[in-house]
PDB file of N, CA, C and O in Angstrom, chain B, residues numbered from 101:
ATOM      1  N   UNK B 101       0.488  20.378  25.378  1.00  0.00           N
ATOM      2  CA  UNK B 101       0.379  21.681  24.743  1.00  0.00           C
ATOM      3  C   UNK B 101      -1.092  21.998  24.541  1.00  0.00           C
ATOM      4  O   UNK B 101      -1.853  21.299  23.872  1.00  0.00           O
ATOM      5  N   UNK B 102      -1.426  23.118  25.181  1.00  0.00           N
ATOM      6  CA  UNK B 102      -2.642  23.138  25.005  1.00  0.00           C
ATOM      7  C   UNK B 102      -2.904  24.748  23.862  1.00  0.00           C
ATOM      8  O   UNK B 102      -1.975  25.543  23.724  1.00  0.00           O
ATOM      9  N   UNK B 103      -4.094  24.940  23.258  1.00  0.00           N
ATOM     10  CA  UNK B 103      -4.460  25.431  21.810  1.00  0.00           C
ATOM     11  C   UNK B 103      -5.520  26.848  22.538  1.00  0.00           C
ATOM     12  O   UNK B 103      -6.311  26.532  23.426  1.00  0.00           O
ATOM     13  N   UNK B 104      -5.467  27.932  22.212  1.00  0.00           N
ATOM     14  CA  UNK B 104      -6.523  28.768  22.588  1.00  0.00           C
ATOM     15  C   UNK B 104      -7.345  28.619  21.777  1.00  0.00           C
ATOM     16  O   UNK B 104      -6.925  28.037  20.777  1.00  0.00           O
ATOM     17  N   UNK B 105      -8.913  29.041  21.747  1.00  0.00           N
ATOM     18  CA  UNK B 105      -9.546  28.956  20.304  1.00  0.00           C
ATOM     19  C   UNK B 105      -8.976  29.791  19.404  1.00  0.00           C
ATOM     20  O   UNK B 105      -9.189  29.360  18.270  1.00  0.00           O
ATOM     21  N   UNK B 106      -8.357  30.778  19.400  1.00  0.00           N
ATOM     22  CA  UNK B 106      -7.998  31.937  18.197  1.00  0.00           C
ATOM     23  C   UNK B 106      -6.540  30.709  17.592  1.00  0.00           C
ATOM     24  O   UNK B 106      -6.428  30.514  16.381  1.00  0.00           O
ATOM     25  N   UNK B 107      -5.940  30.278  18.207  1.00  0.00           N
ATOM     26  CA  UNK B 107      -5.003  29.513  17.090  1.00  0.00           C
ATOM     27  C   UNK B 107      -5.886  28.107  17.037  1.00  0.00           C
ATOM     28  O   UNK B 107      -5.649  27.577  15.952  1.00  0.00           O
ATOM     29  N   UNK B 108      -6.470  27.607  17.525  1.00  0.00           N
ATOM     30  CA  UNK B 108      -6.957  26.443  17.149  1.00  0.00           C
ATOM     31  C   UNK B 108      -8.007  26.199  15.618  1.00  0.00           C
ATOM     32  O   UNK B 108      -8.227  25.223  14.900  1.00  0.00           O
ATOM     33  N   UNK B 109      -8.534  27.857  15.613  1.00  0.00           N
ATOM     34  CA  UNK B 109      -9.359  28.601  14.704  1.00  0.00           C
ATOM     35  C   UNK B 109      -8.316  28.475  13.308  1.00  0.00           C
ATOM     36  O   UNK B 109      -8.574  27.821  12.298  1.00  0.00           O
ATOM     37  N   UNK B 110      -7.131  29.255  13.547  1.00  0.00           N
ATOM     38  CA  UNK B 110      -5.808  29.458  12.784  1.00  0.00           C
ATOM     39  C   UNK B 110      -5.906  28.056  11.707  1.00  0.00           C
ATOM     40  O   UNK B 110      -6.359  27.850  10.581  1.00  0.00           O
ATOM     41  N   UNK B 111      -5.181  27.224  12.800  1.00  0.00           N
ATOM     42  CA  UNK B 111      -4.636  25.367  12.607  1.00  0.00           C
ATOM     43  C   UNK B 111      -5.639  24.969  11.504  1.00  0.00           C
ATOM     44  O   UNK B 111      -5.325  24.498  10.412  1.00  0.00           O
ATOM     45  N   UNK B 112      -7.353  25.317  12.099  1.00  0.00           N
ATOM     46  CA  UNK B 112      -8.156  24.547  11.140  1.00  0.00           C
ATOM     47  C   UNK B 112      -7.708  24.830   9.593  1.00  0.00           C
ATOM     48  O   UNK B 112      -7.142  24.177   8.717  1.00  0.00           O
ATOM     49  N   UNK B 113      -8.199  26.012   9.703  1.00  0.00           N
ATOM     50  CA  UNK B 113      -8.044  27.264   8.293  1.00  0.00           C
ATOM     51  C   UNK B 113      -6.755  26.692   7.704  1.00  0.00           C
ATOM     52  O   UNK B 113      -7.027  26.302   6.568  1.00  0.00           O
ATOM     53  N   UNK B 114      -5.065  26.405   8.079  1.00  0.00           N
ATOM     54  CA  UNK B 114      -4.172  26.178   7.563  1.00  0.00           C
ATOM     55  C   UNK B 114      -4.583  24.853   7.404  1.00  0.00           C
ATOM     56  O   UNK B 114      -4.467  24.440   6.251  1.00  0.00           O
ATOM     57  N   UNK B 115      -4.987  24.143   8.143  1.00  0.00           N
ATOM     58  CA  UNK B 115      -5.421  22.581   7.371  1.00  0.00           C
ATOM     59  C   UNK B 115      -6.492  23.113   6.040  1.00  0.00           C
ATOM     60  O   UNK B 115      -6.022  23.092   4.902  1.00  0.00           O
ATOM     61  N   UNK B 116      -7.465  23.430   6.185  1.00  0.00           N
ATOM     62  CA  UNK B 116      -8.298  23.547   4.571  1.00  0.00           C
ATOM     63  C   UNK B 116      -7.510  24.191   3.970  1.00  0.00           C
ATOM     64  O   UNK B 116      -7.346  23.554   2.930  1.00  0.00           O
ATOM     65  N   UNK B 117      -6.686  25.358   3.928  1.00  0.00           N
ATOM     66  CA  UNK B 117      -5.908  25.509   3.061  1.00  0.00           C
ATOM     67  C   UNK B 117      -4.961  24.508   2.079  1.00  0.00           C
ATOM     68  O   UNK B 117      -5.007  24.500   0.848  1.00  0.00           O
ATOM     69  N   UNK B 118      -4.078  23.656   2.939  1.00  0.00           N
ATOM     70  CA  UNK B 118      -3.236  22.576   2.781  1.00  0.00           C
ATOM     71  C   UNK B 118      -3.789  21.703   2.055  1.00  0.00           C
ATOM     72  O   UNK B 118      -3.136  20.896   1.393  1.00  0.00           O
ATOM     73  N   UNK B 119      -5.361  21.755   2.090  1.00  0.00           N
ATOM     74  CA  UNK B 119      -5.885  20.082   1.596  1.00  0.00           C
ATOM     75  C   UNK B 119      -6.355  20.779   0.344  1.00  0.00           C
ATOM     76  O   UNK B 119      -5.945  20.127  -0.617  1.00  0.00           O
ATOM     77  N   UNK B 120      -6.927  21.654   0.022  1.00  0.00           N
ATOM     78  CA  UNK B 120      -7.287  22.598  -1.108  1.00  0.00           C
ATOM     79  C   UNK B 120      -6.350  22.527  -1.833  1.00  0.00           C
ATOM     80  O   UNK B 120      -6.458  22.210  -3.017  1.00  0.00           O
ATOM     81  N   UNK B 121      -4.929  22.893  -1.094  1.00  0.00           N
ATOM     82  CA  UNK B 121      -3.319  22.513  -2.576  1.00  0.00           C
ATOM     83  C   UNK B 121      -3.159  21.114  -2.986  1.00  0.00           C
ATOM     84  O   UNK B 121      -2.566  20.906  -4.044  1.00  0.00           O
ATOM     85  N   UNK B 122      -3.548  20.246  -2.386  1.00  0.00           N
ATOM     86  CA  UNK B 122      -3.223  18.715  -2.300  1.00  0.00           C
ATOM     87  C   UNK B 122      -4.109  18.725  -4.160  1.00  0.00           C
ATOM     88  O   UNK B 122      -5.153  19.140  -4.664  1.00  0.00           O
ATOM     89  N   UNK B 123      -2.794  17.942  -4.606  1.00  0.00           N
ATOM     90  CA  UNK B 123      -3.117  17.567  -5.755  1.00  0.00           C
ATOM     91  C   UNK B 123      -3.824  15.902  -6.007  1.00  0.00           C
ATOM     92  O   UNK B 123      -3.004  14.985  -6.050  1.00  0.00           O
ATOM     93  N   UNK B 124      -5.281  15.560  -6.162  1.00  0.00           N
ATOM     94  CA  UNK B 124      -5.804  14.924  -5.914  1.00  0.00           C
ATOM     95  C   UNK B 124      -5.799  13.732  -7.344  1.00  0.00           C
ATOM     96  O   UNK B 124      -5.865  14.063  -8.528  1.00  0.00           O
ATOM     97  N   UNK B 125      -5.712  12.452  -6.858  1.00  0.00           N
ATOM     98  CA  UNK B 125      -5.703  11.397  -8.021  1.00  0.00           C
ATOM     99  C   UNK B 125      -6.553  11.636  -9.296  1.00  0.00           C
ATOM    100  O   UNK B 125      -7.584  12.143  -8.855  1.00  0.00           O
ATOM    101  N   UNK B 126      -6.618  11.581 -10.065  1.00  0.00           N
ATOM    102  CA  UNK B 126      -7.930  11.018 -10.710  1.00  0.00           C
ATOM    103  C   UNK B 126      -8.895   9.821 -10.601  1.00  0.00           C
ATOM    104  O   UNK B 126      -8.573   9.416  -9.484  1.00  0.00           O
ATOM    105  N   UNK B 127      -9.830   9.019 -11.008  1.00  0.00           N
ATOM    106  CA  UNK B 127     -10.637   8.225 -10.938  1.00  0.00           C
ATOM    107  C   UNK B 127      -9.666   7.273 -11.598  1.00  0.00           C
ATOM    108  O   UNK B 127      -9.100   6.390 -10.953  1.00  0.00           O
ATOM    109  N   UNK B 128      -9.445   7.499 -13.132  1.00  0.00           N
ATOM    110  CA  UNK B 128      -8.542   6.380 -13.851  1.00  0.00           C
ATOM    111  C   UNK B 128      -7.523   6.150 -13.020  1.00  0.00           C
ATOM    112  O   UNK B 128      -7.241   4.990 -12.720  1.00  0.00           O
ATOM    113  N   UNK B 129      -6.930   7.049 -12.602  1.00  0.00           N
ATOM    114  CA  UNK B 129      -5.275   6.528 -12.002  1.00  0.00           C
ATOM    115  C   UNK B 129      -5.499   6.014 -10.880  1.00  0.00           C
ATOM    116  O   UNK B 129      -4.775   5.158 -10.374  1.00  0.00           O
ATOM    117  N   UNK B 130      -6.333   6.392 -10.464  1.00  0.00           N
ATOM    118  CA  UNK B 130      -6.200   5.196  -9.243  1.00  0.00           C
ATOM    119  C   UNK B 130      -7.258   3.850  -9.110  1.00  0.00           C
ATOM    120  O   UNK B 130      -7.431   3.179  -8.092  1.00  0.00           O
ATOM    121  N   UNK B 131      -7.824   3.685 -10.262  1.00  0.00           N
ATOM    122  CA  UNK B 131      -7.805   2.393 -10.319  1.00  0.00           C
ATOM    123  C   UNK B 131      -6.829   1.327 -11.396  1.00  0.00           C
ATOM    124  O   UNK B 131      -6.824   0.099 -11.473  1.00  0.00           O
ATOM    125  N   UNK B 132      -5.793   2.689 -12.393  1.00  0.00           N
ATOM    126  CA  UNK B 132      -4.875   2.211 -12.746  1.00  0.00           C
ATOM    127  C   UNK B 132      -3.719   1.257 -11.572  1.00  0.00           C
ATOM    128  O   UNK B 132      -3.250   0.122 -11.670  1.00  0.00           O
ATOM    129  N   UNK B 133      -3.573   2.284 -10.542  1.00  0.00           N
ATOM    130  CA  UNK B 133      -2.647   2.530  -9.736  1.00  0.00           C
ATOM    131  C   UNK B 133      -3.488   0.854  -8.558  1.00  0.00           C
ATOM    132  O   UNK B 133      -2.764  -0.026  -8.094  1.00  0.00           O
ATOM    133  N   UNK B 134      -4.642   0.876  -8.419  1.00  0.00           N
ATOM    134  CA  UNK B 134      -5.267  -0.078  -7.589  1.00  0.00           C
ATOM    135  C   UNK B 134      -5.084  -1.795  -8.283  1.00  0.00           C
ATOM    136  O   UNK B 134      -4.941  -2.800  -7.587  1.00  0.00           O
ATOM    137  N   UNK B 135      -5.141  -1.767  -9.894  1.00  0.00           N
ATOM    138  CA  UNK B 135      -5.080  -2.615 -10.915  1.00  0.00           C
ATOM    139  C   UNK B 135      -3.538  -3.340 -10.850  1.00  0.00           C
ATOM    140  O   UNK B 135      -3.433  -4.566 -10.809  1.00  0.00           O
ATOM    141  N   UNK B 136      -2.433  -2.493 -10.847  1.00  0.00           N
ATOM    142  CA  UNK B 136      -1.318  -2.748 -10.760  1.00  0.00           C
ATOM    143  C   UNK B 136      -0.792  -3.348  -9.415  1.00  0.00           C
ATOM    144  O   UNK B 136       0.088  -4.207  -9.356  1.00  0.00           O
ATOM    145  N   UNK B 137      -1.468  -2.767  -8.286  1.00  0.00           N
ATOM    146  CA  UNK B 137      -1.098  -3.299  -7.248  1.00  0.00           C
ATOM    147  C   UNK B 137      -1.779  -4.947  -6.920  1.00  0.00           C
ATOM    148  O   UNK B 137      -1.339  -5.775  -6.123  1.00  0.00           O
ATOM    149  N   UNK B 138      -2.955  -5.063  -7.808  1.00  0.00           N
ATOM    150  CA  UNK B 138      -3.887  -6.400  -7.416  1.00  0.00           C
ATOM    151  C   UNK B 138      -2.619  -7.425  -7.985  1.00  0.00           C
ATOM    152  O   UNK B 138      -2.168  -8.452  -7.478  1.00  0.00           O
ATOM    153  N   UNK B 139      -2.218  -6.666  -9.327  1.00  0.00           N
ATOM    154  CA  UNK B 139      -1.393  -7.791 -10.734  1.00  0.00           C
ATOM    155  C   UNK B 139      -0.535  -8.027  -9.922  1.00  0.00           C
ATOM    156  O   UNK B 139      -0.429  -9.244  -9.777  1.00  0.00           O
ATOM    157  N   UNK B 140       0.254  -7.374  -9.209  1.00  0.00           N
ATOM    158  CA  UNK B 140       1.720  -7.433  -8.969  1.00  0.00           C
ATOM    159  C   UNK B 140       1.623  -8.400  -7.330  1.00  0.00           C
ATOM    160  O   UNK B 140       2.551  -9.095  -6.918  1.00  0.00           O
ATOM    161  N   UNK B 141       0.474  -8.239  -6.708  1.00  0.00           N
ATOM    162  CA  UNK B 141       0.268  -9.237  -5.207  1.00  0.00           C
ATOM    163  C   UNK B 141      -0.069 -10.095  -5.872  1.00  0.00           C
ATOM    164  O   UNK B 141       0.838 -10.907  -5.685  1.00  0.00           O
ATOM    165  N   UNK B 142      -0.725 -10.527  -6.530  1.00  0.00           N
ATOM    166  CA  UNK B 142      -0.864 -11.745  -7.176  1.00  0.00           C
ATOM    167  C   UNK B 142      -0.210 -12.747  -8.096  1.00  0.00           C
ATOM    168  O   UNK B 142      -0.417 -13.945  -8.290  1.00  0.00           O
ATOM    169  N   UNK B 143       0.686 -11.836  -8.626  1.00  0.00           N
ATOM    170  CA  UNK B 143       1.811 -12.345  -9.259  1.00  0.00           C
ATOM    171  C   UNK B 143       3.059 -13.177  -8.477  1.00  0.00           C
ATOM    172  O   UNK B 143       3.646 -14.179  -8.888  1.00  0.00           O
ATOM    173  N   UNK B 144       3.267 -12.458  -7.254  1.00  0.00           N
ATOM    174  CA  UNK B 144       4.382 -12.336  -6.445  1.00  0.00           C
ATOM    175  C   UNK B 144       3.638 -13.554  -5.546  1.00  0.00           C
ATOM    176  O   UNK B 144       4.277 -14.518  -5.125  1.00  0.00           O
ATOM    177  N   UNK B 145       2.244 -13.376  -5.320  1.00  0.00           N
ATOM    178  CA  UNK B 145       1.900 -14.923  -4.260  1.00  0.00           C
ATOM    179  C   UNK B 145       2.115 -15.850  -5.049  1.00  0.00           C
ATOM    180  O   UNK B 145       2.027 -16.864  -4.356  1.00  0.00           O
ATOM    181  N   UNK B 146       2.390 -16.195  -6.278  1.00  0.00           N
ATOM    182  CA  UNK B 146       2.341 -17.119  -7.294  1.00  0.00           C
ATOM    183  C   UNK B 146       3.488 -17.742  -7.272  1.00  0.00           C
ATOM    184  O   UNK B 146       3.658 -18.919  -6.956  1.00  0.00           O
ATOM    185  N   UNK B 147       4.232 -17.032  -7.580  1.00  0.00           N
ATOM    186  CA  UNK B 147       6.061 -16.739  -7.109  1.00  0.00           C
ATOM    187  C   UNK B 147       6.820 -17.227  -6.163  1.00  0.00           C
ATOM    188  O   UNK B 147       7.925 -17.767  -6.222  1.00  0.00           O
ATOM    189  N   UNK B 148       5.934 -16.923  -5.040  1.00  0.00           N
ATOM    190  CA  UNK B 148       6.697 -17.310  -3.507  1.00  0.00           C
ATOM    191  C   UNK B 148       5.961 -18.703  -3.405  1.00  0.00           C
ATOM    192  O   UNK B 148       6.543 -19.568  -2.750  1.00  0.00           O
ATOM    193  N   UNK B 149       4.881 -18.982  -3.917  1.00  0.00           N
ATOM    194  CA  UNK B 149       3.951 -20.429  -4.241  1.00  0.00           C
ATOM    195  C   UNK B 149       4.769 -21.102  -4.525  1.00  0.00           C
ATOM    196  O   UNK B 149       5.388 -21.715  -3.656  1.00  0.00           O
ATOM    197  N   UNK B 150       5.062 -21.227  -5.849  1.00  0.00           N
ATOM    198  CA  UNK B 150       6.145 -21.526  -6.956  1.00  0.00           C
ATOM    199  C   UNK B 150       7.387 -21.855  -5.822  1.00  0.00           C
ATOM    200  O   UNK B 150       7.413 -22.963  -5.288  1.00  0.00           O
ATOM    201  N   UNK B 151       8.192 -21.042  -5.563  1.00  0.00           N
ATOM    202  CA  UNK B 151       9.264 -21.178  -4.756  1.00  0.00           C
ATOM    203  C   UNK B 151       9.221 -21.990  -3.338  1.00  0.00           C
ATOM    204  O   UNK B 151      10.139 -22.708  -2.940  1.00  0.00           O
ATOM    205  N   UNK B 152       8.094 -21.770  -2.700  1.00  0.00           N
ATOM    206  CA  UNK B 152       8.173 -22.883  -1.685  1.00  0.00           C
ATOM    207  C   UNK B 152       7.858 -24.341  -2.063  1.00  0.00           C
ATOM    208  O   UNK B 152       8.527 -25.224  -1.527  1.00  0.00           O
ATOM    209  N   UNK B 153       6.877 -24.670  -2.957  1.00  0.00           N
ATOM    210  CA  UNK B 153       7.055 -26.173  -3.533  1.00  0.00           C
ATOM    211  C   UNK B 153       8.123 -26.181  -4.095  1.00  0.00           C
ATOM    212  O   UNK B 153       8.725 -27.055  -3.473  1.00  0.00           O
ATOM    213  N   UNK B 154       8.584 -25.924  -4.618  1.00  0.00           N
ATOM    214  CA  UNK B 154      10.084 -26.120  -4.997  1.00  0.00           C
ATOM    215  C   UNK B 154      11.296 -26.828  -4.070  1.00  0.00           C
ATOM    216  O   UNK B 154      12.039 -27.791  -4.258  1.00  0.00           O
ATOM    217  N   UNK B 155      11.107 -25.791  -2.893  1.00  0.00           N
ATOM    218  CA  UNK B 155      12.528 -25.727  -1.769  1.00  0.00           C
ATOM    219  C   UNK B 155      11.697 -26.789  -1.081  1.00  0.00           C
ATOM    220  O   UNK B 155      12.470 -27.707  -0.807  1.00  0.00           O
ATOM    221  N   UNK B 156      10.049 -27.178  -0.539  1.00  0.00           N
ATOM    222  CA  UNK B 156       9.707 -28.215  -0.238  1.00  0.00           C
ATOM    223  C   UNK B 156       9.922 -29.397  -0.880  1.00  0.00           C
ATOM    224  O   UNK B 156       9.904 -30.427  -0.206  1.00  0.00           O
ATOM    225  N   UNK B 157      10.106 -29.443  -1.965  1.00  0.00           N
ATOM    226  CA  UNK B 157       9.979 -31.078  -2.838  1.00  0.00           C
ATOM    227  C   UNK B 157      11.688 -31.207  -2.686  1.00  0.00           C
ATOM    228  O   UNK B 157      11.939 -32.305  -2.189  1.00  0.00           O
ATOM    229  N   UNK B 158      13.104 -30.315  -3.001  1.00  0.00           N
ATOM    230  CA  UNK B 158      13.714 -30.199  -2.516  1.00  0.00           C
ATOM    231  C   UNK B 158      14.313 -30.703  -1.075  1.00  0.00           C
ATOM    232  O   UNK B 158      15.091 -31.604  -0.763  1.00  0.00           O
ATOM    233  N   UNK B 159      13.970 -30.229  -0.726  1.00  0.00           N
ATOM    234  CA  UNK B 159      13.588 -31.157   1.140  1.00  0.00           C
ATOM    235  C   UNK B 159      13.350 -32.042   1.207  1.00  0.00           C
ATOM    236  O   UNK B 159      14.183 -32.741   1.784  1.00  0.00           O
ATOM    237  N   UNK B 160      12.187 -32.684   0.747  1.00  0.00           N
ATOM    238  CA  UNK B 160      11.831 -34.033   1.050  1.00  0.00           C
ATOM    239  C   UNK B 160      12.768 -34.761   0.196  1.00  0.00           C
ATOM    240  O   UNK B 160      13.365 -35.640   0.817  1.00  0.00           O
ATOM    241  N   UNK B 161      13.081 -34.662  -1.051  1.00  0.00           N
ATOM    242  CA  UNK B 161      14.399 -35.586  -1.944  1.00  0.00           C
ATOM    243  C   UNK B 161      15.379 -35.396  -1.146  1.00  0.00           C
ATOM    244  O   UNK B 161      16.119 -36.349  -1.392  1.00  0.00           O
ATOM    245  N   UNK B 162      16.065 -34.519  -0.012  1.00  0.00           N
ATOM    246  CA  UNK B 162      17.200 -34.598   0.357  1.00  0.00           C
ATOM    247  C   UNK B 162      17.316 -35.957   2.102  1.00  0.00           C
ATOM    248  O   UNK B 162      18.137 -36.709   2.627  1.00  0.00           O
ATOM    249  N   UNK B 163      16.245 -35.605   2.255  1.00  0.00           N
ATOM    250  CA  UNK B 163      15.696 -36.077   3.641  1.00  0.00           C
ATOM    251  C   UNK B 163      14.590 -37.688   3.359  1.00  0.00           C
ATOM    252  O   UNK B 163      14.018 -38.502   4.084  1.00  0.00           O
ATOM    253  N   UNK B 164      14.733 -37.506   2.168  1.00  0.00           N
ATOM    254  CA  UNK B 164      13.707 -39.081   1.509  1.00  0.00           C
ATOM    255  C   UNK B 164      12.532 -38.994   2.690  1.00  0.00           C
ATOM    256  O   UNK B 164      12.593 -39.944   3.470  1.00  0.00           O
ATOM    257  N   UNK B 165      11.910 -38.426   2.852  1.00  0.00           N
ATOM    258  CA  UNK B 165      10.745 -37.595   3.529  1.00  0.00           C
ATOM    259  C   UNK B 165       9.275 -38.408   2.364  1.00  0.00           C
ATOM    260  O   UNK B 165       8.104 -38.061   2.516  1.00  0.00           O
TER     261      UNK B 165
END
């Protein structure tokens, strides 16, 4: 599909329009939002940590490993 300049002109303009409505984060919330995501990967590697020594030590007592 190819664009003439008069709608390609159009497209831009409806993109800056579009990004102009875009309701944009704040500074706090998204390092609220960045904070929560560090807690919660780090929590959860802890977790699945936790859970594989587990099902490993598991293993080896069943297999006298």
């Amino acid at each position: 599909m190819s664009f003439t300049p008069s709608q390609f002109v159009r497209f831009l303009r409806d993109v800056y329009a579009e990004v102009k409505r875009v309701t944009w984060p704040t500074r706090r919330g998204t390092l609220a939002t960045t904070g929560a995501v560090v807690v919660m990967a780090g929590a959860m590697s802890i977790f699945f940590f936790v859970i594989d020594q587990l099902i490993g030590l598991a293993l080896r007592q069943l297999f006298g490993l």
